[in-house]
C-alpha positions as CSV (number, residue, x, y, z in Angstrom):
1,X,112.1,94.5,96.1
2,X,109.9,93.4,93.2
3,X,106.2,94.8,92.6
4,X,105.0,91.1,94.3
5,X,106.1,92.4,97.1
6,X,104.9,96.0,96.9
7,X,103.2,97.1,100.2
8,X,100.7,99.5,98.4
9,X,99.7,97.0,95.6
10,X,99.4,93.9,98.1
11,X,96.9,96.1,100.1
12,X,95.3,97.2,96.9
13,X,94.7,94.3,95.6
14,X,93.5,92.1,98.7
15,X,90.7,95.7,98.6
16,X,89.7,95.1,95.3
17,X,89.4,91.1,95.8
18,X,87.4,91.8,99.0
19,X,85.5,94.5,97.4
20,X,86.6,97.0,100.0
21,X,88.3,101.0,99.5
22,X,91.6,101.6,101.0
23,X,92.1,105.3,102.9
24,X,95.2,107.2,101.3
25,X,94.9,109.9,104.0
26,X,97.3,113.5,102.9
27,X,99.2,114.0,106.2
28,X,101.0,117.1,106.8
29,X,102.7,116.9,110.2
30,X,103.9,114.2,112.8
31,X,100.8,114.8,114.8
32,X,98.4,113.8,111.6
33,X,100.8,110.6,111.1
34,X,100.2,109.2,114.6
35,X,96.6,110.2,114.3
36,X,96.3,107.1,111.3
37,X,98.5,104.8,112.3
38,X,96.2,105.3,115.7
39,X,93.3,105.1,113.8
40,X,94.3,102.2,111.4
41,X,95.4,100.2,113.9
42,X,92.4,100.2,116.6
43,X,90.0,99.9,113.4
44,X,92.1,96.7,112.0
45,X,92.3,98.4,108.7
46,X,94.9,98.2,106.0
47,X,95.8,101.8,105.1
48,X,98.0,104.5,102.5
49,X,99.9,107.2,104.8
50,X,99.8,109.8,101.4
51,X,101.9,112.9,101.3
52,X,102.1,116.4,98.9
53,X,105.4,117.0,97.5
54,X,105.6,120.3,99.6
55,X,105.5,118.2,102.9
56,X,108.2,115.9,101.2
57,X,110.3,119.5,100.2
58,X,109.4,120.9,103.7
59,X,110.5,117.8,105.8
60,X,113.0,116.1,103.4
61,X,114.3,112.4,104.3
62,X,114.3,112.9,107.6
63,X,110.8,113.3,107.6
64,X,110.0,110.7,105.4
65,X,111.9,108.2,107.2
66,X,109.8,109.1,109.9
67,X,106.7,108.4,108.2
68,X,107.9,105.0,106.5
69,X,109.2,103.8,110.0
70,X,105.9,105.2,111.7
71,X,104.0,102.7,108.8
72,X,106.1,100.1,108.5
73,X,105.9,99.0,112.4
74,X,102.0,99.2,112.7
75,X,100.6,96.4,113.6
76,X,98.5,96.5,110.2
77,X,99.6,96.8,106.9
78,X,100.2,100.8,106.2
79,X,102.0,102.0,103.0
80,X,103.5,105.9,101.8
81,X,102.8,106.8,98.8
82,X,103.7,110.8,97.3
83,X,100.8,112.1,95.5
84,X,100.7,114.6,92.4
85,X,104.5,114.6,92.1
86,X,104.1,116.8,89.2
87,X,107.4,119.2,89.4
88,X,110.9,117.6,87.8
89,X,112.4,118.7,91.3
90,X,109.8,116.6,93.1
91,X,110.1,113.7,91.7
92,X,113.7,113.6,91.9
93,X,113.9,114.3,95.2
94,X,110.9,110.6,95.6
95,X,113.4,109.2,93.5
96,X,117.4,110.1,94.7
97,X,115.8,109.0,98.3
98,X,114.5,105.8,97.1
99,X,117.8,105.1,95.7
100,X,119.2,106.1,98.8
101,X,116.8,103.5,100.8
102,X,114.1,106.1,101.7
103,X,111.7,104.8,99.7
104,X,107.7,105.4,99.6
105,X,105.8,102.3,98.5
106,X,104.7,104.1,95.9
107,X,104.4,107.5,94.1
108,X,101.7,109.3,91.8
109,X,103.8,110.8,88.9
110,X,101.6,113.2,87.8
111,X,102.1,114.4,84.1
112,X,98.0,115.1,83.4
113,X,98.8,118.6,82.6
114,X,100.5,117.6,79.3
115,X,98.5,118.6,76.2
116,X,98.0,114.7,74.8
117,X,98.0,111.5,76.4
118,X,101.4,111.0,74.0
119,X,103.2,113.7,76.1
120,X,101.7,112.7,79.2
121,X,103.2,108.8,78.2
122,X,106.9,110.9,77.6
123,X,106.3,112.7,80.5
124,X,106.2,109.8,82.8
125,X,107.6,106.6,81.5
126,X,111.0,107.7,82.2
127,X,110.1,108.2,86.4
128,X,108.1,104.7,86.3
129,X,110.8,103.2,84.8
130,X,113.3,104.4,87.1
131,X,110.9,103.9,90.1
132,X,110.7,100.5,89.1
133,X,114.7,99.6,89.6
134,X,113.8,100.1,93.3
135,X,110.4,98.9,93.5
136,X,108.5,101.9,94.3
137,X,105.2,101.5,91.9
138,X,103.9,104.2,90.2
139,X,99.4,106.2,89.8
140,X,99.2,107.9,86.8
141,X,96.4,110.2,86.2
142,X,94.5,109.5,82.0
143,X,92.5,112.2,81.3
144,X,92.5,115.6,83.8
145,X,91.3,116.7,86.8
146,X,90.4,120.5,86.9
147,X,91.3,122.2,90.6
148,X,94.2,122.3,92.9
149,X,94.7,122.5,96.6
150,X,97.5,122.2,99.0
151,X,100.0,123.3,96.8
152,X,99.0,121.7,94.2
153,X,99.3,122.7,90.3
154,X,96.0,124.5,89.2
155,X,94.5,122.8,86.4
156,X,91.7,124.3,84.1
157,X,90.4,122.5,81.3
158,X,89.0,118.9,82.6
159,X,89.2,115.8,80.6
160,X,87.4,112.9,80.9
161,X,89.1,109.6,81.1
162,X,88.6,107.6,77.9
163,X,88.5,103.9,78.8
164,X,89.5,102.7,75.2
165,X,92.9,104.2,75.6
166,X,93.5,103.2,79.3
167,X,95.3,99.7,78.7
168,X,97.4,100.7,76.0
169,X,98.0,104.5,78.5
170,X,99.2,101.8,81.1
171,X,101.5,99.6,78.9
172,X,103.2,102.2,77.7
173,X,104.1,104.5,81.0
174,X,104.6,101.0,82.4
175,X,102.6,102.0,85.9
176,X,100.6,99.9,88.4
177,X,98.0,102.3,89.6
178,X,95.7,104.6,87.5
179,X,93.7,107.6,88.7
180,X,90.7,108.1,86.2
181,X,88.7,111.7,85.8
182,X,85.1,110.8,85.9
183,X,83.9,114.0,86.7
184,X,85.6,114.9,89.7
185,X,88.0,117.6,90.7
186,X,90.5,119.2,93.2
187,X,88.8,121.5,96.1
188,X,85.4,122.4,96.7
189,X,82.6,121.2,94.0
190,X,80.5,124.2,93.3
191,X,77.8,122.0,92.2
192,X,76.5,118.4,93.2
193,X,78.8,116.4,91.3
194,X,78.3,114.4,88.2
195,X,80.4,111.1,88.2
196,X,80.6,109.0,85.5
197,X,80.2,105.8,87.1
198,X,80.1,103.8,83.2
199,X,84.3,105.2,82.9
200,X,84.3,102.9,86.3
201,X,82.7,100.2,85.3
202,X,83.8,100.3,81.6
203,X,87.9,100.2,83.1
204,X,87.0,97.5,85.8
205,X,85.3,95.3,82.8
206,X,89.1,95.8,80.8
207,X,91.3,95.4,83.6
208,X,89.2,92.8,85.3
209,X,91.0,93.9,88.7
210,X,94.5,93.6,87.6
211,X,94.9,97.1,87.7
212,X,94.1,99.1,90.9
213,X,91.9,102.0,90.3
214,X,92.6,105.6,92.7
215,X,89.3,108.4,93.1
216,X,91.1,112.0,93.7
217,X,88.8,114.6,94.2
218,X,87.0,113.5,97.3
219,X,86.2,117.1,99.2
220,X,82.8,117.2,100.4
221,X,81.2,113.9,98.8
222,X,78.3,112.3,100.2
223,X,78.8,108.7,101.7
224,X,76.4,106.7,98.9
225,X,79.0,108.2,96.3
226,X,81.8,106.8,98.2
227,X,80.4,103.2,98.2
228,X,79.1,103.7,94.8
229,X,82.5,104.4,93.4
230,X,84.2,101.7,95.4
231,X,81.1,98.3,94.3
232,X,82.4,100.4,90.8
233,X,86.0,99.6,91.0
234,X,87.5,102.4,93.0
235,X,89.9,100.8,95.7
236,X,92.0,103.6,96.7
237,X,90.5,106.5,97.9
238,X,92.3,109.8,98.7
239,X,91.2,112.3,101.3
240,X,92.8,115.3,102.4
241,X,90.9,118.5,104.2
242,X,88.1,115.9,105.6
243,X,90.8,115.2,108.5
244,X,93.0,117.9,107.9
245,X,90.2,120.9,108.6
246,X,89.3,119.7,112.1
247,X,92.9,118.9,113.2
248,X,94.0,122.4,112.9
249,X,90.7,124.1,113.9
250,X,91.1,121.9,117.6
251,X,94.8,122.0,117.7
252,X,94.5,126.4,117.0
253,X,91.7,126.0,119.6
254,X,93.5,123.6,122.0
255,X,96.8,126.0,121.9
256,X,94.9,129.0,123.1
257,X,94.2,127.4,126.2
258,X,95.4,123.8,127.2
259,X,99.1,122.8,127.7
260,X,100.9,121.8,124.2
261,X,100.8,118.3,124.9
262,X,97.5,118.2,125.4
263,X,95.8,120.4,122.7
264,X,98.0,117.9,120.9
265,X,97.1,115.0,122.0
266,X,93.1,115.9,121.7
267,X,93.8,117.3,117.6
268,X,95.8,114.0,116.9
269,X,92.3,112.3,118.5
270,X,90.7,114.1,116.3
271,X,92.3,113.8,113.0
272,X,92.3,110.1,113.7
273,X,88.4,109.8,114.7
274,X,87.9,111.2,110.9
275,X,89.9,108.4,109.6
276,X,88.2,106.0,112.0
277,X,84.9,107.4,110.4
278,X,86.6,106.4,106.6
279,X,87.5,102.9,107.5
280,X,84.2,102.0,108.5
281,X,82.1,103.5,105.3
282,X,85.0,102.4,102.6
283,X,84.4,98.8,104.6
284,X,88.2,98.1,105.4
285,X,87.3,97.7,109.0
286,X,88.6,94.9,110.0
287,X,90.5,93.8,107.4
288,X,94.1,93.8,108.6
């Protein structure tokens, strides 16, 4: 397979052409997997099936096959991508499947905690290049992104993506997608947050959409920063515990007093409502 070809760059780029954000919804179980290919198929939207490297250590290639063959045979175009792979462990694991024929679509090799963007660059280039041999493409994070959830790394110490360095930060790690920091971070925002919408428009002026651009960081934003971010150049969008919080509050609910199928069947309904809900404000309603 060669990156023309690339499930998570063909839907990416068709978003940023159409001006349009793609969902990369975290899902953590087989329930919250049926719940967005539900969703992404009765909505008619294009869609990124995203999971943490603990899920992908928990669940293995078994699991993941699951997930690819889940996406793969919608009836709209759904990738799998691994996000943050940060630990040496994780990424070979993404990697020694792919070269197996388990592949994501895509991974985020995530070296942002390196002191300079020069270690970051060492960090990574060897992963992208490898992930390129079996056409998985590769999100790189330029700058830093202070939080952690989900088993995530904690990171302290933000950095603000510089847009001057971002083409020659992509040339040299050799990877497809980039995740900026603009101001945003990992968990809850204990103040309204500050984006710095000129980063976006500064990297969408020097790419000129040939480079897809990924917001992390999306707990508890209000919808005009959303659309704001995507007319700005964001066209994949990562969400996590905006689905994932009321799934297990009505499947814990549902347990207590419904048969398991059916406290399953009403969480999965609700995990997919929330991604039903995404479609429609990132405008990719539709268009599958």
């Amino acid at each position: 397979m060669t990156f023309d070809d690339n499930l998570t760059l063909n839907i990416l780029r068709k978003a940023e052409d159409g001006g349009y954000g793609i969902l990369a919804q975290t899902c953590y179980d087989a329930h919250s997997v049926i719940g967005l290919v539900r969703a992404a198929e009765r909505k008619r939207s294009p869609a990124i099936l995203q999971l943490f490297p603990v899920t992908l250590a928990y669940g293995g290639g078994p699991f993941l096959q699951f997930c690819i063959n889940a996406a793969h045979q919608a009836s709209v175009p759904i990738a799998v991508h691994l996000d943050h792979a940060t630990d040496p462990e994780h990424i070979e694991l993404a990697l020694s499947l792919a070269e197996k024929g388990i592949a994501f679509d895509s991974i985020m090799v995530d070296a942002s905690h390196a002191d300079t963007d020069e270690e970051n660059i060492a960090l990574a280039r060897p992963h992208v290049q490898r992930a390129a041999k079996v056409g998985v493409a590769v999100e790189v994070e330029l700058g830093r992104l202070e939080g952690g959830e989900a088993g995530l790394r904690m990171i302290s110490d933000a950095k603000l993506t510089n847009p001057e360095k971002a083409q020659t930060f992509l040339a040299e790690t050799g990877a497809a997608i980039l995740s900026p920091s603009i101001g945003n971070l990992h968990g809850s925002y204990l103040r309204p947050p500050n984006f710095r919408q000129e980063i976006l428009k500064d990297l969408r002026s020097r790419f000129n959409g040939g480079t897809p651009l990924c917001l992390h960081g999306t707990d508890e934003l209000p919808d005009a920063l959303f659309q704001e971010c995507i007319r700005n150049g964001i066209s994949k969008i990562n969400v996590n515990s905006w689905a994932r919080d009321p799934y297990v509050k009505a499947l814990v609910s549902g347990l207590q007093n419904k048969p398991f199928p059916d406290a399953v069947e009403e969480s999965t309904e609700v995990f997919a409502s929330v991604c039903e809900r995404f479609f429609d404000l990132f405008g990719s309603t539709g268009k599958a």
